[in-house]
Each structure stands twice: as structure tokens, then as C-alpha cells.
C-alpha positions as CSV (number, residue, x, y, z in Angstrom):
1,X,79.3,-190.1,-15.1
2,X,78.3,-189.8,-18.6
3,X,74.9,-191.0,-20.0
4,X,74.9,-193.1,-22.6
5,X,72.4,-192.5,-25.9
6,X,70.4,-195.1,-26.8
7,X,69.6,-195.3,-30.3
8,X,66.0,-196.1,-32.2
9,X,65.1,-197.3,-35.4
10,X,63.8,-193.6,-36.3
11,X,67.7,-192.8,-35.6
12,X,68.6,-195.5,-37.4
13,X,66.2,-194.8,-40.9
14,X,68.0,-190.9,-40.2
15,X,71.3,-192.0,-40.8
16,X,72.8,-190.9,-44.5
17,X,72.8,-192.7,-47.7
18,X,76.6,-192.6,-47.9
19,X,77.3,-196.4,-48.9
20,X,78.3,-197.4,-45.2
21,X,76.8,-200.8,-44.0
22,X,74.9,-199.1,-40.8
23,X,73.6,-201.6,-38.2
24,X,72.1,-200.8,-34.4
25,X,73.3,-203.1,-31.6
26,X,71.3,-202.2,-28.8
27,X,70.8,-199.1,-29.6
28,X,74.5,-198.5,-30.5
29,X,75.7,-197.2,-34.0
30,X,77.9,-200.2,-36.0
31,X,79.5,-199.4,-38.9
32,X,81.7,-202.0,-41.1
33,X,83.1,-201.3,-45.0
34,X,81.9,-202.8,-47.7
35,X,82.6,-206.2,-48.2
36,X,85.4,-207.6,-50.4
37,X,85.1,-209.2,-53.9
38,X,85.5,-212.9,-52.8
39,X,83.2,-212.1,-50.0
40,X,80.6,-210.7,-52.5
41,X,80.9,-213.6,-54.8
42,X,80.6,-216.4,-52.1
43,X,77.7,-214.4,-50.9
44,X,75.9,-214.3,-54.6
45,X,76.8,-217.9,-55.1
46,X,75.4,-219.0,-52.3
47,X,72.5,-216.8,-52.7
48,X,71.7,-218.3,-55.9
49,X,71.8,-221.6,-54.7
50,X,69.3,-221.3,-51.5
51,X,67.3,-219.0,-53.5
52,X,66.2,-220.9,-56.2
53,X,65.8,-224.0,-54.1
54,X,63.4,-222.2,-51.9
55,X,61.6,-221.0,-54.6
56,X,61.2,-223.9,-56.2
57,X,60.1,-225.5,-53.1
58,X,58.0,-222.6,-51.9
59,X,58.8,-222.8,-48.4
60,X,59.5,-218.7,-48.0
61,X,61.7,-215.8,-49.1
62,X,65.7,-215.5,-49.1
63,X,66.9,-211.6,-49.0
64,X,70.2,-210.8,-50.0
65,X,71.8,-207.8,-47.7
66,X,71.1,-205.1,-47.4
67,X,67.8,-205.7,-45.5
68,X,66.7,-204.5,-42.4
69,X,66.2,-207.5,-39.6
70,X,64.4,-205.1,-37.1
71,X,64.4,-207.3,-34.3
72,X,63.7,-204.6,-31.8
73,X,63.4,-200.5,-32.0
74,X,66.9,-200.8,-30.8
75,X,68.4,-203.8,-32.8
76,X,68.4,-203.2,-36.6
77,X,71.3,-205.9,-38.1
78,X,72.0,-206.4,-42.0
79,X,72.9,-210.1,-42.5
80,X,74.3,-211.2,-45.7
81,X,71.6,-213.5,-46.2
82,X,68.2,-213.8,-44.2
83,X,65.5,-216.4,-45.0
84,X,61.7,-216.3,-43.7
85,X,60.0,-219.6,-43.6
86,X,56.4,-219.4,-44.8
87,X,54.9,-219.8,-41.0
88,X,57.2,-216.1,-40.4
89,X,56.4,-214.4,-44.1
90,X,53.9,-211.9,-41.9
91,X,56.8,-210.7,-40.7
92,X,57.9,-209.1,-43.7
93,X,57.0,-205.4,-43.6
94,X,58.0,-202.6,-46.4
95,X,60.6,-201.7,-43.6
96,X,62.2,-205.1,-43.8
97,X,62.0,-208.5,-41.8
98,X,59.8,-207.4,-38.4
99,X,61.6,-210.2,-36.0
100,X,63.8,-212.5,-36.6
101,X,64.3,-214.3,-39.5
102,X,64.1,-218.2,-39.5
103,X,67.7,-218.4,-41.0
104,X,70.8,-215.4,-40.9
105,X,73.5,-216.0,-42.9
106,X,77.0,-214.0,-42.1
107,X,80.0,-214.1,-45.0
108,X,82.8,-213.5,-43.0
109,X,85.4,-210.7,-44.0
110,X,88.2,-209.8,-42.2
111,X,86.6,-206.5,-40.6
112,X,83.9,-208.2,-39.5
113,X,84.8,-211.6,-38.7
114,X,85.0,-210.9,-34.5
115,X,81.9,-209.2,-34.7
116,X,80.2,-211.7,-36.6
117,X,81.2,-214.8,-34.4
118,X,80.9,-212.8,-31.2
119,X,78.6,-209.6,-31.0
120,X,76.1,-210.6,-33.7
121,X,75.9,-214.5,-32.7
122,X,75.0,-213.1,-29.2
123,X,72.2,-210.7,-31.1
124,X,70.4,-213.2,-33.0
125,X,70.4,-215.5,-30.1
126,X,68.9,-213.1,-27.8
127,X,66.5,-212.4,-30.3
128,X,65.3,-215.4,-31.1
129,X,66.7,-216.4,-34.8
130,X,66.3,-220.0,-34.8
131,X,69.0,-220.8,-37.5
132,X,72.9,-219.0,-37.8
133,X,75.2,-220.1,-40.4
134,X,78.9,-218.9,-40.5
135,X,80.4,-218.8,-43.9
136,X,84.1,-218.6,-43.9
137,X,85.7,-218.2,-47.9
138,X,89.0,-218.3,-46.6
139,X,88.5,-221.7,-45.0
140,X,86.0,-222.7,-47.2
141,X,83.8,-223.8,-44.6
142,X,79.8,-222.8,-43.4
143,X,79.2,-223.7,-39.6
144,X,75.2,-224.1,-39.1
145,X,73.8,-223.7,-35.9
146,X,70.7,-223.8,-34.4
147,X,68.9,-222.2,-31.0
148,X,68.7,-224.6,-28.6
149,X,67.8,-223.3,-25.1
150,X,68.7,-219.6,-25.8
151,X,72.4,-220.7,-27.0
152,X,73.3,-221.8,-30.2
153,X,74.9,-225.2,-30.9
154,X,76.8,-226.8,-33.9
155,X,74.1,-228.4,-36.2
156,X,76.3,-229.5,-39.5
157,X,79.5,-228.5,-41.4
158,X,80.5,-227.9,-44.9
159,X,83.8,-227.9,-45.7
160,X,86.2,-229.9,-47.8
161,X,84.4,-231.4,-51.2
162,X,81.3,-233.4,-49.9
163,X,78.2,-231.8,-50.7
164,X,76.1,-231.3,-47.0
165,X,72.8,-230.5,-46.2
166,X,72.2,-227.9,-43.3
167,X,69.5,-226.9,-41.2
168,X,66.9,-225.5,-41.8
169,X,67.4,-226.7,-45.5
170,X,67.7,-230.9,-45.1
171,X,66.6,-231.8,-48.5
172,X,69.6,-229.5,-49.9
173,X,73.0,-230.3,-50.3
174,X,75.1,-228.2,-51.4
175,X,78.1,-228.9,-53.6
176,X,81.5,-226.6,-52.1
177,X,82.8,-226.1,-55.6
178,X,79.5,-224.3,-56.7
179,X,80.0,-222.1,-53.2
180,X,83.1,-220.9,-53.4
181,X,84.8,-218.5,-55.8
């Protein structure tokens, strides 16, 4: 019988500087390669676009990865993008976001892809994130969903060339050709 090592977030600030995306899943070591250029790029466009809305609408913060989403001294997870409403902006620490963030947004790659739709969905709905939006740039699509119950459900699509609004952003629609690369 072998005893398995649960990792902490003291473990977790340990590990080295070496340009690895690091993540803790239950107090387990994930490690994924850095993302590709399209994924980048889908990721700053998007970026762009939520951020400036929510600034100009001062309803919170939008992080771009890497930040730390401690959402227990077990679960540390880097999301592409995380977005604190203003209710949840004491949860920003100088460590990071200390609970779950109102929005996580996952870029999908092709090393993380599984993880992301699997492993990580399950994280952030154990933990509590309210909002989870799936961005494919291969299929040019972003799945929303939203907790409901513990599980999340589908709450809007983008994909095609209509612009969408998605939860938790209603008053936004975004236009696909200013998403993808």
C-alpha cells in the first residue's frame, strides 16, 4: 500500500520558476506546456474585449493567466482568464484570487483540452465558481455555463458570425470575428 502525498499551497509557491504552467488538483502536481500562438492570441483578444468592457462598466477585475485561483490549500488552478465581480473583489489577495472567481475562462489547446472539459470543469464546480466558459479556436466556438445545483449547465453559445451575449456579461455581445485570430 503506498501513501499518497498531498500537496499544499506552500508546496505549490516552492515549485521552480522554470516557465512550466504549474497547477495543484487536490493536492496533486499538474503540469501542461505553454500554450500555442492561436491559443495566446484568442486568449488576448478576448481578454481585451471583456476587459475594457468591465472597466468601463466598473463591475470588477479580469486577470489574464497566470494568476493563482487558490480555491483551497490544496487546489491552486491558473485559468486563462478569471474575472471577480465587485461583491468578490475582497477576495483578491497579493497571492492571487482567494476563492473562486465569479467567471474562469479556459482556451482550449490540444494538451489541455480533456483536462479542461473534464478535470478542471469538475474543480471549479466543486469549488464554487459560478460562471465557466469553454473557448474552442479550432471550432470557433465559447460554451458558457453556469452553477446550477452544484453542476454546471449550458447558459449560451457563440459560434458562427452572430455576435452573443454570455453570462455573467448580458449587456455584452461579442462579435466572433474580433475573437478569433
Amino acid at each position: 500500500m503506498s501513501l499518497r502525498t498531498v500537496l499544499t499551497y506552500e508546496d505549490y509557491a516552492a515549485l521552480p520558476a522554470d516557465g512550466r504552467r504549474y497547477e495543484l488538483h487536490e493536492g496533486e502536481v499538474s503540469v501542461t506546456p505553454a500554450p500555442s500562438p492561436q491559443h495566446q492570441e484568442t486568449t488576448g483578444n478576448l481578454f481585451a474585449l471583456l476587459h475594457a468592457h468591465v472597466r468601463r462598466q466598473r463591475i470588477g477585475k479580469l486577470f489574464v493567466a497566470p494568476i493563482d485561483c487558490i480555491l483551497s490549500q490544496t487546489t491552486i488552478v491558473q485559468p486563462d482568464l478569471a474575472y471577480v465581480d465587485v461583491p468578490a473583489l475582497s477576495l483578491i489577495s497579493e497571492r492571487g484570487s482567494e476563492g473562486p472567481p465569479t467567471l474562469v475562462v479556459e482556451v482550449l489547446s490540444p494538451s489541455s483540452r480533456a483536462i479542461d472539459r473534464g478535470a478542471k470543469a469538475q474543480l471549479y464546480a466543486r469549488y464554487h465558481v459560478p460562471h465557466y466558459w469553454i473557448v474552442d479556436p479550432g471550432l470557433r466556438t465559447i460554451d458558457a455555463y453556469q452553477l446550477t445545483a452544484g453542476q454546471y449547465q449550458p447558459s449560451g453559445r457563440i459560434h458562427g458570425a452572430a455576435s452573443a451575449a454570455l453570462p455573467p456579461f448580458a449587456d455584452l455581445a461579442l462579435a466572433p470575428d474580433a475573437i478569433w485570430p
